[in-house]
C-alpha positions as CSV (number, residue, x, y, z in Angstrom):
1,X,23.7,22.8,-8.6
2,X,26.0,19.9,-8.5
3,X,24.7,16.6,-6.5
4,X,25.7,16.3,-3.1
5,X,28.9,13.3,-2.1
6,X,27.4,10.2,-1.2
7,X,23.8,10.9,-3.1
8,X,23.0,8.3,-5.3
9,X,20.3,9.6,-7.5
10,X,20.3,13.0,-6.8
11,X,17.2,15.1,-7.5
12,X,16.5,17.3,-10.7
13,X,15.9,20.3,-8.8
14,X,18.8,19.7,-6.2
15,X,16.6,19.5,-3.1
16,X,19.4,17.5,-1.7
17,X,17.6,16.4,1.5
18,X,15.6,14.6,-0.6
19,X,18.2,12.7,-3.2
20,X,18.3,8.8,-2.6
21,X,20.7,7.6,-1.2
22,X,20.7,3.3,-0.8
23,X,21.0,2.2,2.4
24,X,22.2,-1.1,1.6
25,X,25.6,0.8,0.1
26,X,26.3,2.0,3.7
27,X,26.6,-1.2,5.2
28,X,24.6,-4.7,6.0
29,X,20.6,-4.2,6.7
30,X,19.6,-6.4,9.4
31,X,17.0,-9.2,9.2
32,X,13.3,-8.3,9.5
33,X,10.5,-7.1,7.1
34,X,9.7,-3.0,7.1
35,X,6.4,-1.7,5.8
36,X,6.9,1.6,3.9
37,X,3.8,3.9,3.4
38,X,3.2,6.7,1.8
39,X,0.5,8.7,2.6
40,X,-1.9,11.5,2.2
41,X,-4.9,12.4,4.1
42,X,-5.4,9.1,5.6
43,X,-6.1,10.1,9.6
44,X,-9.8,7.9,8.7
45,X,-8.0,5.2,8.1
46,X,-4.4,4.8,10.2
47,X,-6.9,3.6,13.5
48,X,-7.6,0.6,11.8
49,X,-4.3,0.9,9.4
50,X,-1.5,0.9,11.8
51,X,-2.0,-0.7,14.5
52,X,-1.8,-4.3,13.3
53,X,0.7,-3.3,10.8
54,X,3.0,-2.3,13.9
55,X,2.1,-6.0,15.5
56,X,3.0,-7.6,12.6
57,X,6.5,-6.5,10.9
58,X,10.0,-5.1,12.5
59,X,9.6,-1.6,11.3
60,X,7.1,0.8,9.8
61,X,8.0,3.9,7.8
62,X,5.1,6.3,7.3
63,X,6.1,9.0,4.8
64,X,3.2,12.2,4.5
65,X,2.9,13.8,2.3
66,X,1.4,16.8,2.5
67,X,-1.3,15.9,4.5
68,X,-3.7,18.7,5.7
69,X,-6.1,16.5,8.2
70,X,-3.5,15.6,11.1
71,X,-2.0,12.2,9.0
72,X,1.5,12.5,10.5
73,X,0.7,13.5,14.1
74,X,-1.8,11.1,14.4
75,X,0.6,8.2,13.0
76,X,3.3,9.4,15.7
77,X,0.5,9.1,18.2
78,X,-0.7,5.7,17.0
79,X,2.7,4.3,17.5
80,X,3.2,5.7,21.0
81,X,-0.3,4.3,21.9
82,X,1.0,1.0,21.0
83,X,4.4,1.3,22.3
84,X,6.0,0.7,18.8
85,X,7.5,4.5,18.8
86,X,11.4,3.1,18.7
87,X,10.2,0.7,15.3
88,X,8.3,3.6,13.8
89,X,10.0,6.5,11.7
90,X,7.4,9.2,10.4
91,X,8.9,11.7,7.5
92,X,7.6,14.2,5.6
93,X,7.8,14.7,1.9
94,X,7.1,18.5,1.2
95,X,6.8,18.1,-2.4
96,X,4.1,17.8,-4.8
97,X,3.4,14.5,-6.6
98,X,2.2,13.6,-10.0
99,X,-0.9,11.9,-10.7
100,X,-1.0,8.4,-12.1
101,X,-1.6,8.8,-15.6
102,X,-0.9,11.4,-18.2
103,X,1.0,13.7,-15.4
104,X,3.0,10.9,-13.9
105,X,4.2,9.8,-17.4
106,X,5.4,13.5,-18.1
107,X,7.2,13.7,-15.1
108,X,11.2,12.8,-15.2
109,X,11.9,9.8,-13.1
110,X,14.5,11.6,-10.9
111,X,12.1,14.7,-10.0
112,X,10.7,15.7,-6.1
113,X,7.9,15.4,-8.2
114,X,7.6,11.6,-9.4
115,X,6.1,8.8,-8.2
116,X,9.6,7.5,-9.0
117,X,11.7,9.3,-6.6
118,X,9.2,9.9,-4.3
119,X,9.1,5.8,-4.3
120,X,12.7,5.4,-3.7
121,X,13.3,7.6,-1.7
122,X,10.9,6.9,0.9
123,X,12.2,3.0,0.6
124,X,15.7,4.4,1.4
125,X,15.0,4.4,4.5
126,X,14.5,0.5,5.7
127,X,17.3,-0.5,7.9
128,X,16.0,-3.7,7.2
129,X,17.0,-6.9,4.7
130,X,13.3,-7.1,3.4
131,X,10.9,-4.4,3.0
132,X,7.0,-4.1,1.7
133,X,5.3,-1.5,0.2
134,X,2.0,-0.7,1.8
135,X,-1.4,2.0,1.0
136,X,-2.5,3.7,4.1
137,X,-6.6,2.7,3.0
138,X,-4.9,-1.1,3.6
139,X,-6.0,-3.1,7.0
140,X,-4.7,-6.3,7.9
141,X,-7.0,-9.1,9.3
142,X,-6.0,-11.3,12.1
143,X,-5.1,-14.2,9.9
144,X,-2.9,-10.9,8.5
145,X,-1.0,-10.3,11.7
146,X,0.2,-13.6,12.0
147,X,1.1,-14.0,8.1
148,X,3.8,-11.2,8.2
149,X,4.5,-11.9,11.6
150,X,6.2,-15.4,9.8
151,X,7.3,-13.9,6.7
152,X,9.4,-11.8,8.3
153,X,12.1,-14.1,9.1
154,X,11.1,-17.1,7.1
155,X,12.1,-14.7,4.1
156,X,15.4,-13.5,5.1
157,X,18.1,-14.3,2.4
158,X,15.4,-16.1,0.0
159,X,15.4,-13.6,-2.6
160,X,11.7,-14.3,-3.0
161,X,9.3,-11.8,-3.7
162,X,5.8,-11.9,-2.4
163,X,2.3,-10.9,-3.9
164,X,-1.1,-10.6,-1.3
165,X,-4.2,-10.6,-2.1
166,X,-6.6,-8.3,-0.7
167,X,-10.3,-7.8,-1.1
168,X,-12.1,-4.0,-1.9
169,X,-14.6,-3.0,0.9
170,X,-16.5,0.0,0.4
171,X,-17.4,1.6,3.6
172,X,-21.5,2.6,3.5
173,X,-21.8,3.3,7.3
174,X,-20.2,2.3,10.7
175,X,-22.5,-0.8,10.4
176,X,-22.4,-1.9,6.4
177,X,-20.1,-2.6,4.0
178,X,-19.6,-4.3,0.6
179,X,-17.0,-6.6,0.1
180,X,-15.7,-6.9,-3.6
181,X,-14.9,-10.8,-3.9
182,X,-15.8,-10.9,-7.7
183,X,-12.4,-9.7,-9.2
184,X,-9.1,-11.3,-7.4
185,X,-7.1,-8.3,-6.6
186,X,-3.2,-9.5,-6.7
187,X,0.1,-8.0,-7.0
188,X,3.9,-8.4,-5.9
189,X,3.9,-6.3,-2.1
190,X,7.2,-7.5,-0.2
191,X,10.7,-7.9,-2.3
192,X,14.0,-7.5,-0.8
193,X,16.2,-4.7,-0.6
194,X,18.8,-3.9,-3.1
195,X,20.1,-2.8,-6.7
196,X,17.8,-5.2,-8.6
197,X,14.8,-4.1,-6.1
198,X,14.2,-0.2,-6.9
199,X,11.3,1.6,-8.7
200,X,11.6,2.5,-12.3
201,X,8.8,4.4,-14.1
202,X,6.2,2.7,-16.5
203,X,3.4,4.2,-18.3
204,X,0.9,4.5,-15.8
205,X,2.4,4.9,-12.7
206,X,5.8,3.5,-10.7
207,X,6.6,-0.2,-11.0
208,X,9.3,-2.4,-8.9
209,X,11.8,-3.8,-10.4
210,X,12.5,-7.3,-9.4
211,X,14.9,-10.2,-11.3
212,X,13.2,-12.6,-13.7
213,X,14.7,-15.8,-11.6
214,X,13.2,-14.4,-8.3
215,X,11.1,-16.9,-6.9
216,X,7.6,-15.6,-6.5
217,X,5.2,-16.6,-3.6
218,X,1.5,-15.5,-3.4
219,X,0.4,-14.9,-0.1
220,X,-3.2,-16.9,0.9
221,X,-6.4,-14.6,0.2
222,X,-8.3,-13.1,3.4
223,X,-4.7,-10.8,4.3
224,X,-5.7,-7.9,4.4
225,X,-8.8,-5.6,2.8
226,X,-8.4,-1.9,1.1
227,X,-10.8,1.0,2.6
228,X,-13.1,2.4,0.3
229,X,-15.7,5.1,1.7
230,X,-18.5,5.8,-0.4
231,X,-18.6,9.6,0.9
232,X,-14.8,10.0,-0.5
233,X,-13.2,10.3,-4.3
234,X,-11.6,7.0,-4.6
235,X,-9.9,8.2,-8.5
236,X,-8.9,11.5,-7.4
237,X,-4.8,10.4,-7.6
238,X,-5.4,9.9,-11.5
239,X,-5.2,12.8,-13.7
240,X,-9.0,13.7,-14.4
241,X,-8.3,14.4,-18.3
242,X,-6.7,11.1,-18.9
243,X,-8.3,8.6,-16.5
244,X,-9.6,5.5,-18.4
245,X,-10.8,2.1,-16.9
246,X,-10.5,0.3,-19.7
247,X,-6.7,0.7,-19.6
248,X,-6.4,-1.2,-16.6
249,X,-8.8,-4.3,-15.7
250,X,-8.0,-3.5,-11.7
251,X,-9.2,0.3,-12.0
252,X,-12.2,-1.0,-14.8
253,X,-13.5,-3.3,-11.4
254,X,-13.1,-0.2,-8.9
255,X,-15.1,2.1,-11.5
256,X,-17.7,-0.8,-12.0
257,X,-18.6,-1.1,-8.1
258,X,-17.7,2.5,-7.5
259,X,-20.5,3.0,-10.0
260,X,-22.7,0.2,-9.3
261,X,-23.0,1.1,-5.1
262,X,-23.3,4.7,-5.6
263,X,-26.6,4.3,-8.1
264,X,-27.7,1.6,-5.8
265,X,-27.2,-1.0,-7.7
266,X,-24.5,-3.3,-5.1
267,X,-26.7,-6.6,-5.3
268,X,-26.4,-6.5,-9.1
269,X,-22.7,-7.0,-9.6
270,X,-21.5,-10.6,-9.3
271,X,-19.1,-11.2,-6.7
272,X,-20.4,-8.2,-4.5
273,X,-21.6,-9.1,-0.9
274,X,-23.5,-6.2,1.3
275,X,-21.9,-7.0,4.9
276,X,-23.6,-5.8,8.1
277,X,-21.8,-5.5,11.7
278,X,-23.5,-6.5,14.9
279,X,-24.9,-3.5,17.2
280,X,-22.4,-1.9,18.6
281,X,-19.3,-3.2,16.4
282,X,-17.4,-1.4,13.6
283,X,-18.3,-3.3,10.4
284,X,-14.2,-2.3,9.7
285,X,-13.6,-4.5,13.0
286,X,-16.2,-7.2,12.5
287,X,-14.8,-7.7,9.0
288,X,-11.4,-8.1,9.8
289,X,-11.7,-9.9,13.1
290,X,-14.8,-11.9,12.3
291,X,-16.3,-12.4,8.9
292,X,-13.2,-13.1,6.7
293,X,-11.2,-15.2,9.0
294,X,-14.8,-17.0,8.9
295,X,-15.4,-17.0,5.4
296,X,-15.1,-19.9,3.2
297,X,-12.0,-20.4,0.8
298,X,-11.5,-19.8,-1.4
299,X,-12.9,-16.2,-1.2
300,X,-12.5,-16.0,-4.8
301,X,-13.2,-18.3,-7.2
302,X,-11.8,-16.4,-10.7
303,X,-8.0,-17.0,-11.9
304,X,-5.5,-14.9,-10.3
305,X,-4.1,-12.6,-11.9
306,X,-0.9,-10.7,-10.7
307,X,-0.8,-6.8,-11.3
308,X,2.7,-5.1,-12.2
C-alpha cells in the first residue's frame, strides 16, 4: 500500500490515520508548552493527574490507548470540569504496543506497534513551539503548577531542553504512603519541537533525540511525584521473560522498594520515608499540597544523575 501525500513517516502496515505527519512542516507552532500523555488504564490516577497539569501548561494531549477502565471518558470529563475542554485534545490509539525490553527492541521503529511511532505520532499533535512528555501515574505539586506555569514562556525560542526531578510514592492506603527520596530520579521531560526533537528507538525502550549543543536545564526537586500503588503491577509494561533490574539502575531502585514495602520491609531501605495524611485528607493531596512544598531541600542528597 503506497504512503499517503503529505505523511511523513508513514506506517509499516499502512494504517494511514495513524502515519506522522510534523506539524511544524505545516506552518509556525505558536508559543506555549503542551504536555503529551500517553496512557493506559490510568482512570485511578487522572483525578490527581490532570487537573494541575491543565493549570499549569497551554495544552494537554491525552492519547489512550486501549484503555478498558473509562481512561479517555474520564480525561474528557476532567477537562470540562475544569473548564480546559478548548486546550485539551483526547485521541485514541487502537493499536497494540510493545513492551519495553526484548519485544520493544524486535519491533521496527516505523510500526503501529512501537513505542517509536506510537511516540511520534502522538507528539504530532502539539500546535505548540515547546512540548513535554508526561506518564499519566505523574502528579504535579503546587511548587509544580507554578514551575511550568513560567517555563512555558520563559522557554520560547531557547532551544533548551529541560530534565525534572520527581520522587516515587508508593500508595499503601488513602492515609499512607512511602516516599522514595534515596535514589534521585532525573531525566530530560520538556524539549522543543522540531527535526532534531523526535523519538528514535534504543535498546530498551524509545529515547528523544535532542542536539549535543542544546543547553540543558534541570528543573528544582519537589515538581512533581509518580503514583505507585502497592495493590497494582508496577513492571507489567516490560516483557516478563526479559525484565532485568540490573540493566537499568532507575528500574534496579523501583524493584528494590517494590520489593522491600511489599515484604514489609519500607523502614529498612535508606532514603525511604513512611508518610501519613491527617484524618480526613488524601495522603496523594497532603503530599503534594503540604509535605513536599514543606520538606527540606534538598530532598535528595545523592548526585544526580540524568536518565536517557
Amino acid at each position: 500500500m503506497s504512503p499517503v501525500r503529505g505523511a511523513d513517516v508513514p506506517t509499516l502496515e499502512g494504517h494511514h490515520d495513524f502515519d506522522v505527519r510534523w506539524p511544524w512542516k505545516r506552518g509556525p507552532l505558536a508559543p506555549g508548552l503542551s504536555c503529551v500523555f500517553r496512557v493506559k488504564n490510568e482512570a485511578r490516577n487522572l483525578p490527581w493527574v490532570l487537573p494541575p497539569m491543565l493549570e499549569a501548561v497551554d495544552a494537554v494531549v491525552l492519547v489512550d490507548n486501549l484503555s478498558d477502565d473509562g481512561t479517555g471518558e474520564l480525561g474528557q470529563r476532567i477537562a470540562a470540569e475544569c473548564g480546559a475542554s478548548e486546550r485539551y485534545l483526547g485521541l485514541t490509539y487502537p493499536h497494540q504496543v510493545a513492551r519495553a525490553g526484548s519485544e520493544h527492541l524486535g519491533t521496527r521503529h516505523d510500526s503501529v506497534h512501537s513505542l517509536v511511532h506510537f511516540y511520534n505520532w502522538s507528539f504530532s499533535h502539539v500546535r505548540t513551539a515547546y512540548s513535554m512528555k508526561w506518564d499519566g501515574d505523574m502528579v504535579l505539586t503546587t511548587e509544580g503548577v507554578d514551575v511550568l506555569r513560567d517555563l512555558s514562556w520563559q522557554l520560547h525560542d531557547s532551544g533548551a531542553v529541560v530534565a525534572v526531578p520527581r520522587h516515587p510514592v508508593s500508595v499503601e492506603s488513602e492515609q499512607v504512603a512511602w516516599i522514595d527520596l534515596g535514589y534521585r530520579f532525573l531525566e530530560p521531560w520538556i524539549y522543543p519541537m522540531g527535526p532534531e526533537f523526535t523519538f528514535v528507538k534504543a535498546f530498551e525502550w524509545e529515547v528523544r533525540e535532542f542536539p549535543e549543543s542544546s543547553q540543558r536545564l534541570i528543573a528544582p526537586e519537589g515538581l512533581c511525584i509518580e503514583l505507585k500503588w502497592l495493590d497494582q503491577d508496577e513492571f507489567a509494561h516490560w516483557s516478563a521473560i526479559d525484565f532485568d533490574a540490573s540493566r537499568a539502575p532507575r528500574k534496579r531502585r523501583e524493584w528494590e522498594v517494590y520489593s522491600a514495602l511489599m515484604e514489609g520491609r519500607g523502614d529498612k531501605v535508606p532514603g525511604l520515608h513512611r508518610i501519613e495524611a491527617p484524618a480526613g485528607v488524601h495522603v496523594v493531596d497532603y503530599i503534594t499540597r503540604t509535605w513536599l512544598p514543606h520538606a527540606a531541600r534538598p530532598l535528595v542528597r545523592k548526585r544526580a544523575r540524568i536518565e536517557a
